[in-house]
MIDOSE-1310 file (N, C-alpha, C; in nm, 2 decimals, decimal comma, always signed):
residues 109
xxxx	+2,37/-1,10/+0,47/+2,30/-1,00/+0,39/+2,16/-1,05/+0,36; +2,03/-0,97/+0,37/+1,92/-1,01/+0,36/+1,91/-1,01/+0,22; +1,79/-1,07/+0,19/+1,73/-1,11/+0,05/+1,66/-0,97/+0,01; +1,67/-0,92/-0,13/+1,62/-0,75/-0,20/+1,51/-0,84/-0,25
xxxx	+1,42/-0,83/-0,25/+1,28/-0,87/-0,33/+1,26/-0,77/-0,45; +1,18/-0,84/-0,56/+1,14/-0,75/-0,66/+1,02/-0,69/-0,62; +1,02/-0,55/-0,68/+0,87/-0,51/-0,62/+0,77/-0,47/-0,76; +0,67/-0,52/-0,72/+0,53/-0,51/-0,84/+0,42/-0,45/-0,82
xxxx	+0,40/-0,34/-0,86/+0,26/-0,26/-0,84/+0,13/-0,30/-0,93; +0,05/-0,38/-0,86/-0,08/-0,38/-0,90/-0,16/-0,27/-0,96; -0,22/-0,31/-1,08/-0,28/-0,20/-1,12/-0,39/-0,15/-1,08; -0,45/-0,19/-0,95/-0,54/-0,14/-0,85/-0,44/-0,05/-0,75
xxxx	-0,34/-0,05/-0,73/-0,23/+0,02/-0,64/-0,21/+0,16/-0,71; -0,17/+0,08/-0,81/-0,08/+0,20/-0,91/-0,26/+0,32/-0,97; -0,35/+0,27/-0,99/-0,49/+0,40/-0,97/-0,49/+0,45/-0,80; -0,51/+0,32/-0,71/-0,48/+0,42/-0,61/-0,43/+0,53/-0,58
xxxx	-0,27/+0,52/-0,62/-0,16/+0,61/-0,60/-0,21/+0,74/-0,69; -0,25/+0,71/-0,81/-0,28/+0,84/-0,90/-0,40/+0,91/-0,84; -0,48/+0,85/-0,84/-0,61/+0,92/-0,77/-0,60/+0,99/-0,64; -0,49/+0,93/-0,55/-0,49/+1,02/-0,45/-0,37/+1,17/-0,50
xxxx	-0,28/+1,16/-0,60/-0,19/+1,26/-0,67/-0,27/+1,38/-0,71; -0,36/+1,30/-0,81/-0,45/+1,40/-0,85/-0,52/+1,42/-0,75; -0,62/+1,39/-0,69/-0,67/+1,51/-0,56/-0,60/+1,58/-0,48; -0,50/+1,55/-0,45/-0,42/+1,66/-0,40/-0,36/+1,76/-0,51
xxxx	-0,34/+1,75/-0,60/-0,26/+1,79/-0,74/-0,34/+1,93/-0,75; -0,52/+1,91/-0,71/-0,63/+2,06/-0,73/-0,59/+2,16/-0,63; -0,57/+2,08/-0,52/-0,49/+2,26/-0,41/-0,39/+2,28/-0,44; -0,25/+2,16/-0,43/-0,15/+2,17/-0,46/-0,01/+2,08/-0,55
xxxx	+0,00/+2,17/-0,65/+0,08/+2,06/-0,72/+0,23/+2,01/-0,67; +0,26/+2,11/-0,60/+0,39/+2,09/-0,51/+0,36/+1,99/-0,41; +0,25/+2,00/-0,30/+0,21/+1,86/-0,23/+0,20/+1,75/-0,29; +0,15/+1,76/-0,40/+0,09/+1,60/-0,47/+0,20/+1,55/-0,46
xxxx	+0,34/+1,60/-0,54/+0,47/+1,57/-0,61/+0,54/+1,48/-0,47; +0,56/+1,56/-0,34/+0,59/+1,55/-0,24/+0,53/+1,39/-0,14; +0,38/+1,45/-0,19/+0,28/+1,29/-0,13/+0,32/+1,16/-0,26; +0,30/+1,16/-0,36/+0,38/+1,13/-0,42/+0,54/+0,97/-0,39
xxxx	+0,60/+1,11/-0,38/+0,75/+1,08/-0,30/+0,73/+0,95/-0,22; +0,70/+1,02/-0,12/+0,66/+0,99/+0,03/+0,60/+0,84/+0,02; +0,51/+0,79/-0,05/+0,44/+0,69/-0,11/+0,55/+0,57/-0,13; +0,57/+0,63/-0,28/+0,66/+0,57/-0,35/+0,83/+0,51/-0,22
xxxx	+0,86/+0,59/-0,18/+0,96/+0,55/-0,05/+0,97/+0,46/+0,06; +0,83/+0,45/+0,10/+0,78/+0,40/+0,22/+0,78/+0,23/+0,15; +0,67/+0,25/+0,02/+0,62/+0,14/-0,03/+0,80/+0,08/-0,10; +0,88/+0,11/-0,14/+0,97/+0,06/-0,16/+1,10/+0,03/-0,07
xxxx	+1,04/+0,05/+0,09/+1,11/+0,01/+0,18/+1,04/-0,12/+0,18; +0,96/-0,15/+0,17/+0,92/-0,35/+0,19/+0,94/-0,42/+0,12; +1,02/-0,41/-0,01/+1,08/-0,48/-0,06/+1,24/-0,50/-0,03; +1,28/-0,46/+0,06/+1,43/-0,48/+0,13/+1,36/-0,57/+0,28
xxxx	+1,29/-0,51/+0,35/+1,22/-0,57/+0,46/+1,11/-0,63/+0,49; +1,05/-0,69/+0,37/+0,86/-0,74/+0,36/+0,81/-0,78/+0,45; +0,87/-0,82/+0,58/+0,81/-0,90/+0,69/+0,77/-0,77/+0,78; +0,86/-0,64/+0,79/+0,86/-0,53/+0,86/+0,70/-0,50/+0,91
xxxx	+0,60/-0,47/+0,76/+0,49/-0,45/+0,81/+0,38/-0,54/+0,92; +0,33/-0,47/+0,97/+0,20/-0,58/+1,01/+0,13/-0,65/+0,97; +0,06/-0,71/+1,00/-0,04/-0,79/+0,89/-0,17/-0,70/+0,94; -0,21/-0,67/+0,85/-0,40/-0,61/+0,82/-0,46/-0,61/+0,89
xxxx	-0,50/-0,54/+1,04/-0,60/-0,61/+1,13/-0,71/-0,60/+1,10; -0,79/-0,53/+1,00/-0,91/-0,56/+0,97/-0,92/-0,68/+0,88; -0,77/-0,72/+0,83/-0,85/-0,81/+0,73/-0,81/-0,99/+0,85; -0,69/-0,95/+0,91/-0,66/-1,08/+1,03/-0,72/-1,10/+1,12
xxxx	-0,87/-1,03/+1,14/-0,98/-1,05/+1,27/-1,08/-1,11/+1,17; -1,03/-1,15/+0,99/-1,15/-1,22/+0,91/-1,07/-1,40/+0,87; -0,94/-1,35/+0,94/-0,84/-1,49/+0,94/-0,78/-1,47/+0,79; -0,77/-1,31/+0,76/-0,70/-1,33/+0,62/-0,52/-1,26/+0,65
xxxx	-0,42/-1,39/+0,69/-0,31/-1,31/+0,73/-0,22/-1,28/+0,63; -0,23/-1,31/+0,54/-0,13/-1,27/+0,42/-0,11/-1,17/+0,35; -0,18/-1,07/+0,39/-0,13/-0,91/+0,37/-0,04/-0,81/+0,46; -0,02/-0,74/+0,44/+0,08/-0,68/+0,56/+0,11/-0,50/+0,47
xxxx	+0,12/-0,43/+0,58/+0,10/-0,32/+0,53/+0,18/-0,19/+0,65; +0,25/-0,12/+0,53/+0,35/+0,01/+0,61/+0,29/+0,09/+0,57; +0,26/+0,24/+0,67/+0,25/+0,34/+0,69/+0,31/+0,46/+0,61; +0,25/+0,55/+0,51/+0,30/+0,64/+0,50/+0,17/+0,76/+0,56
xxxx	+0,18/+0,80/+0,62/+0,06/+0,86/+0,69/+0,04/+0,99/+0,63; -0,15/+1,00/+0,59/-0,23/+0,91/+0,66/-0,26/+0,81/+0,58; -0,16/+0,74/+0,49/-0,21/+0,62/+0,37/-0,14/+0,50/+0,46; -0,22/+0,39/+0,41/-0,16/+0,28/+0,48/-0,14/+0,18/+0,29
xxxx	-0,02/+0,12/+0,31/+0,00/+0,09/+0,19/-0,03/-0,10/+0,21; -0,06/-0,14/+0,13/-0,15/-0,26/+0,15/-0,05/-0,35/+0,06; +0,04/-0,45/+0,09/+0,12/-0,57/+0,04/+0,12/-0,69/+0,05; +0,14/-0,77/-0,08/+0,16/-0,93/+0,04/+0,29/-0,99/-0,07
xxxx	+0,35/-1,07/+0,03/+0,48/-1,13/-0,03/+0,48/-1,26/-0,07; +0,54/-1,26/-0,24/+0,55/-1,38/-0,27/+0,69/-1,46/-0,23; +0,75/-1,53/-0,33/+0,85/-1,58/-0,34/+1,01/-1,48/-0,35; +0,96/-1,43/-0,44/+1,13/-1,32/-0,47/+1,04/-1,19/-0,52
xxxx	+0,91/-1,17/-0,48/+0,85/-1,04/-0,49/+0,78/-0,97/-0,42; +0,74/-0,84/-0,39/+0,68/-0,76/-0,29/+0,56/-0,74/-0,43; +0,44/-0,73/-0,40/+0,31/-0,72/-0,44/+0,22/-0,58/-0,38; +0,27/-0,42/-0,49/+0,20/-0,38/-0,39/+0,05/-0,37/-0,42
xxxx	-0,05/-0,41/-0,34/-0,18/-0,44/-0,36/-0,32/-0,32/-0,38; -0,29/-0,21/-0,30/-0,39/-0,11/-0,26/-0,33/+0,00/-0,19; -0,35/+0,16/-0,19/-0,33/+0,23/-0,10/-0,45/+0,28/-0,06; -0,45/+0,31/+0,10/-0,58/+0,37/+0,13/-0,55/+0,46/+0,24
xxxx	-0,69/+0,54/+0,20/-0,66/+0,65/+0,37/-0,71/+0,61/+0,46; -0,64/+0,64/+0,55/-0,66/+0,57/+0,69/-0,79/+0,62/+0,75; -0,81/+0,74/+0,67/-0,91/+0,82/+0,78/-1,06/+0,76/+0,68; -1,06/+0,66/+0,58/-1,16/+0,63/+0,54/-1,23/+0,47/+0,60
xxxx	-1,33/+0,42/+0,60/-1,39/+0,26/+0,62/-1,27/+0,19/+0,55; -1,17/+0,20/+0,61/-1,09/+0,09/+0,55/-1,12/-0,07/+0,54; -1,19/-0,11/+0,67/-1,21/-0,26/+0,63/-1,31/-0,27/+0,49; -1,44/-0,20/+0,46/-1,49/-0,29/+0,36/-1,44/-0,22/+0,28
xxxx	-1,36/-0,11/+0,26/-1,30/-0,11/+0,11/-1,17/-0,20/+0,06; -1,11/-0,29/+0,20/-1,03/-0,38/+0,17/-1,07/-0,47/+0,13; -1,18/-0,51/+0,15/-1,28/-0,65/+0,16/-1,27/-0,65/+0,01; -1,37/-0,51/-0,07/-1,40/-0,51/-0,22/-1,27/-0,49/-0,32
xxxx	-1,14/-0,45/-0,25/-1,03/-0,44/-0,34/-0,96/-0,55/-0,36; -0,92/-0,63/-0,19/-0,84/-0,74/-0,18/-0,91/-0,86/-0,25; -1,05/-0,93/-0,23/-1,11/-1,02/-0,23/-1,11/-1,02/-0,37; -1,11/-0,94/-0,44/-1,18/-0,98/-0,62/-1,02/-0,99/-0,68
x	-0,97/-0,99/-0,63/-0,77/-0,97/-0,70/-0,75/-1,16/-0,70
């Protein structure tokens, strides 16, 4: 039986999540609820599986391997694993400069 890790939402994660709710929330409130979901699901699958994700390639071409991150598309949800916890760190859209907004989110944490 594998190990359940606890999972902890940073409070840079947890504005993430809202901020993208609420922009979707202005066209649609039934999408938000849905993206939402979708979020919350994905990001709570790596705490049963933490190693599942990849590691960061924009942040592992800077030799920073300790993050790792699953897909809920088009967000990429941003983690790194402690001892008996899952850390979630940042969500972002994929379709944005992801490297230096990881740079200014991950680096000051």
């Amino acid at each position: 039986m594998s190990k359940t890790y606890k999972l902890l939402w940073t409070l840079n994660a947890k504005s993430d999540l809202l901020s993208i709710v609420e922009y979707i929330k202005n066209e649609s409130p039934s999408n938000a609820h849905d993206v939402y979901l979708k979020i919350k699901k994905v990001a709570h699958s790596s705490n049963f599986f933490p190693l599942k994700g990849r590691v960061v390639p924009e942040l592992q071409k800077e030799g920073i391997t300790y993050y790792r991150e699953v897909i809920a598309s088009p967000w990429r949800i941003i983690y790194k694993v402690g001892n008996d916890t899952v850390y979630i760190m940042a969500i972002l859209d994929s379709r944005q400069n992801v490297e230096e907004i990881l740079l200014q989110k991950l680096l000051r944490n």
